[in-house]
C-alpha positions in Angstrom: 10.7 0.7 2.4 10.7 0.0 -1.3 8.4 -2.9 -2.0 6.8 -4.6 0.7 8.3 -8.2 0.0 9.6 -7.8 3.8 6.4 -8.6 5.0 6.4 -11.7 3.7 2.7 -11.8 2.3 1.3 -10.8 5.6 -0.2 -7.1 6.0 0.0 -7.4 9.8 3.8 -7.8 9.7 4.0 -4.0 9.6 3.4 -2.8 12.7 6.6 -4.2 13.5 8.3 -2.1 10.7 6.2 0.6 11.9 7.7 0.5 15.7 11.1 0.2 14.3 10.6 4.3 12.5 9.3 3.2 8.7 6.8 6.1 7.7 7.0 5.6 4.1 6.2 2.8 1.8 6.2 1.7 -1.7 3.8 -1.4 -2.8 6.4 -2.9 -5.2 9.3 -2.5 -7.0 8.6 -2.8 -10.9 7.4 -7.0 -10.3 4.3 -7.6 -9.5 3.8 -9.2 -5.1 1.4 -10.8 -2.8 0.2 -6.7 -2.6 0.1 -5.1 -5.8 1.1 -4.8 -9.5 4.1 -3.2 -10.3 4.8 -1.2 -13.5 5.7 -4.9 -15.3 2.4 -6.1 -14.9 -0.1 -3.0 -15.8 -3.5 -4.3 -15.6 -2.3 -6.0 -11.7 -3.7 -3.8 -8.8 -4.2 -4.1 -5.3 -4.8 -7.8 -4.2 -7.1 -8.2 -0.8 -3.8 -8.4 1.3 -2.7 -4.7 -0.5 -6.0 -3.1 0.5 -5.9 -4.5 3.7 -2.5 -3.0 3.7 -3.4 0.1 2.5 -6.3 0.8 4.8 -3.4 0.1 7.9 -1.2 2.7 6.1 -4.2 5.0 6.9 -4.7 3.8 10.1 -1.5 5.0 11.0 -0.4 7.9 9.1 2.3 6.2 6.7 2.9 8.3 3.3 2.5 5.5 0.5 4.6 5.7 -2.9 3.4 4.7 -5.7 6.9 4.8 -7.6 7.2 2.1 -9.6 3.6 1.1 -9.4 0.8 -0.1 -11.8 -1.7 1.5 -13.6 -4.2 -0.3 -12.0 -2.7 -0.3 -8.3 -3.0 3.4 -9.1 -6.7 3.1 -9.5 -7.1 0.9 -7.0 -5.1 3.1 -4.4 -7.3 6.5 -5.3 -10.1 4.0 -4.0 -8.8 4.3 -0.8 -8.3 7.4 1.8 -4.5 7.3 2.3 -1.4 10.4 1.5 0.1 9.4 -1.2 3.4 10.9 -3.0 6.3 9.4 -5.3 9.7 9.7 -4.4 11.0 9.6 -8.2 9.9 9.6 -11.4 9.4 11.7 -14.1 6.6 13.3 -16.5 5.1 11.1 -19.0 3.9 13.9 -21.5 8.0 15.1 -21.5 9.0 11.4 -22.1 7.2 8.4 -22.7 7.9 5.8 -20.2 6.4 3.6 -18.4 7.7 4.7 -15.1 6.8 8.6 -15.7 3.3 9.8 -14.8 0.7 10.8 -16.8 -1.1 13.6 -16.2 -3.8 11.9 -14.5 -1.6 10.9 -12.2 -0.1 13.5 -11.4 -3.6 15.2 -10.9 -4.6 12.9 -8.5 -1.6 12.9 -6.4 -1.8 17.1 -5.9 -5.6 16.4 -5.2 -4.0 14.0 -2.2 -1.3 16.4 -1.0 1.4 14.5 -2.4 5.2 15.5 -3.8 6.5 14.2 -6.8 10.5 13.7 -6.3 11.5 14.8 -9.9 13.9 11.5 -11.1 17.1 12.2 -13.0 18.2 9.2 -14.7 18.6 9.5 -18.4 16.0 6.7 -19.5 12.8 8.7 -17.6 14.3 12.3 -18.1 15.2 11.8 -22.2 17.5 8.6 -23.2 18.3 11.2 -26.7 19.3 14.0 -24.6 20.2 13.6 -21.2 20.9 17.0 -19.6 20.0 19.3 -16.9 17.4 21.1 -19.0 15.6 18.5 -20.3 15.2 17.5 -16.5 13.9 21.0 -15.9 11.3 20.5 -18.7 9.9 17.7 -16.7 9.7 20.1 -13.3 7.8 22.5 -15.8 5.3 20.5 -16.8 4.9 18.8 -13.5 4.4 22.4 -11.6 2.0 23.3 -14.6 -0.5 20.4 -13.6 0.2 20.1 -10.1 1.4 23.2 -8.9 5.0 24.5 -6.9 3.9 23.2 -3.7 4.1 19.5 -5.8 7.0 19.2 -7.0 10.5 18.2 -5.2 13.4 16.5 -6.2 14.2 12.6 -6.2 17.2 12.0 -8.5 17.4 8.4 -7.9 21.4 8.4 -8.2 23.0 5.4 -8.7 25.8 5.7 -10.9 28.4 5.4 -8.1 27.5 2.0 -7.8 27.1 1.1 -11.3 29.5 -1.9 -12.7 32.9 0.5 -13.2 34.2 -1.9 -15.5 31.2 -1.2 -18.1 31.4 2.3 -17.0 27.8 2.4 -16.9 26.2 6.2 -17.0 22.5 6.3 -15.4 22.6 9.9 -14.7 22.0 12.8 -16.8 25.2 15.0 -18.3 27.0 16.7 -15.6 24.2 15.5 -13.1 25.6 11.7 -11.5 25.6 12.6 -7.8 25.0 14.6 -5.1 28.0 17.5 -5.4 25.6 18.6 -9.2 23.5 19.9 -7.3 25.0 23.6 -7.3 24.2 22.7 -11.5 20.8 21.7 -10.8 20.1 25.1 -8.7 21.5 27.2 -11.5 19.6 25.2 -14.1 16.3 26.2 -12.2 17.1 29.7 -11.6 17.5 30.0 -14.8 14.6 28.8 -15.8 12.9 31.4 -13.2 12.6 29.6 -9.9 14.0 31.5 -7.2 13.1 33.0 -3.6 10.3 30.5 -2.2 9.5 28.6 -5.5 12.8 27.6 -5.3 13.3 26.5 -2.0 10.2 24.6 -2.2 11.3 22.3 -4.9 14.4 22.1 -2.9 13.8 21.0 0.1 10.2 22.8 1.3 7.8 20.2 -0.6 9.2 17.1 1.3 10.0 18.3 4.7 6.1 19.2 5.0 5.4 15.5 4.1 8.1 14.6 6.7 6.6 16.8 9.4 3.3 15.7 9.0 4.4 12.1 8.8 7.2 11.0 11.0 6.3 10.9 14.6 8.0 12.5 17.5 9.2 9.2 18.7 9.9 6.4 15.9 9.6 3.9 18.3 6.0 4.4 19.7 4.0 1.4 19.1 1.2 1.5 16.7 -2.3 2.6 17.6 -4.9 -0.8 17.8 -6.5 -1.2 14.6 -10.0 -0.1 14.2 -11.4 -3.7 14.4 -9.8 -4.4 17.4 
């Protein structure tokens, strides 16, 4: 679920999500909700509704992003006891944007366990020079702070349902959709990462957050919250 608008404003609107399989949640999109701040809105973090919904997150095992989150909902998230990871984004130090990560960031989320799903749209990877090895610069620097077993991919793709008549690009150079990756593989390798390293960026990284997160049966109801 990306953004919690769905809910309407009411943290206990959830568990129903929660019955129906959701194991993974972002606050907000980039706007700012009853919840949290979203990157728009920088100095916004969690309202009382957001920590209450963060505290049920943890309650129940459900991996929150923080793609597309503040600053501040960052801070006020790290507050909390709860996994964390982000599904895609890129590395602020490699390109300045506001929906990269900065290193503290990206800290933080390896201290929590967390995988961050490397983003390949031009505008986070490098709007100058959109290609497969500036994308690989970003996995670089995001294994040099974090470490392999942090790092996974989250392209983001959406130019196949970009406005054809503008013919608008989001993706990087030869890397659009979903049959690149073969181009993506032989970027990394080239780049060194093979055997295990490899695979973990691959696919390794986020079916361990998957395993440990998605339940045996999706439709199991909630355990009580603690209050009750």
């Amino acid at each position: 679920m990306e953004g919690v608008e769905p809910l309407e404003g009411d943290p206990g609107a959830f568990d129903d999500w929660y019955r129906r399989g959701v194991r993974t949640v972002s606050l907000t999109w980039n706007g700012a909700n009853a919840f949290a701040g979203g990157i728009d809105t920088p100095t916004q973090g969690l309202t009382d509704r957001g920590r209450a919904l963060v505290r049920r997150f943890r309650e129940l095992g459900v991996v929150l992003d923080l793609a597309h989150a503040s600053e501040q909902t960052w801070r006020d998230v790290l507050d909390e006891e709860v996994p964390l990871s982000v599904t895609h984004a890129g590395c602020r130090v490699v390109c300045d944007h506001p929906r990269n990560l900065a290193d503290w960031q990206l800290e933080a989320l390896a201290v929590r366990g967390g995988v961050l799903g490397m983003m390949g749209l031009a505008f986070v990877v490098d709007p100058d020079a959109p290609t497969l090895a500036r994308f690989v610069d970003h996995v670089d620097h995001a294994v040099a702070v974090m470490g392999i077993e942090h790092v996974g991919l989250g392209a983001d793709f959406v130019d196949q349902v970009a406005d054809a008549a503008r013919k608008a690009r989001f993706g990087l150079e030869g890397f659009t959709g979903p049959d690149h990756y073969p181009a993506l593989v032989t970027a990394l390798t080239g780049r060194g990462y093979d055997g295990d390293r490899l695979e973990a960026i691959l696919s390794g990284n986020w079916l361990s957050v998957l395993g440990e997160s998605l339940p045996p049966s999706p439709t199991k109801d909630p355990p009580k919250q603690g209050l009750e």
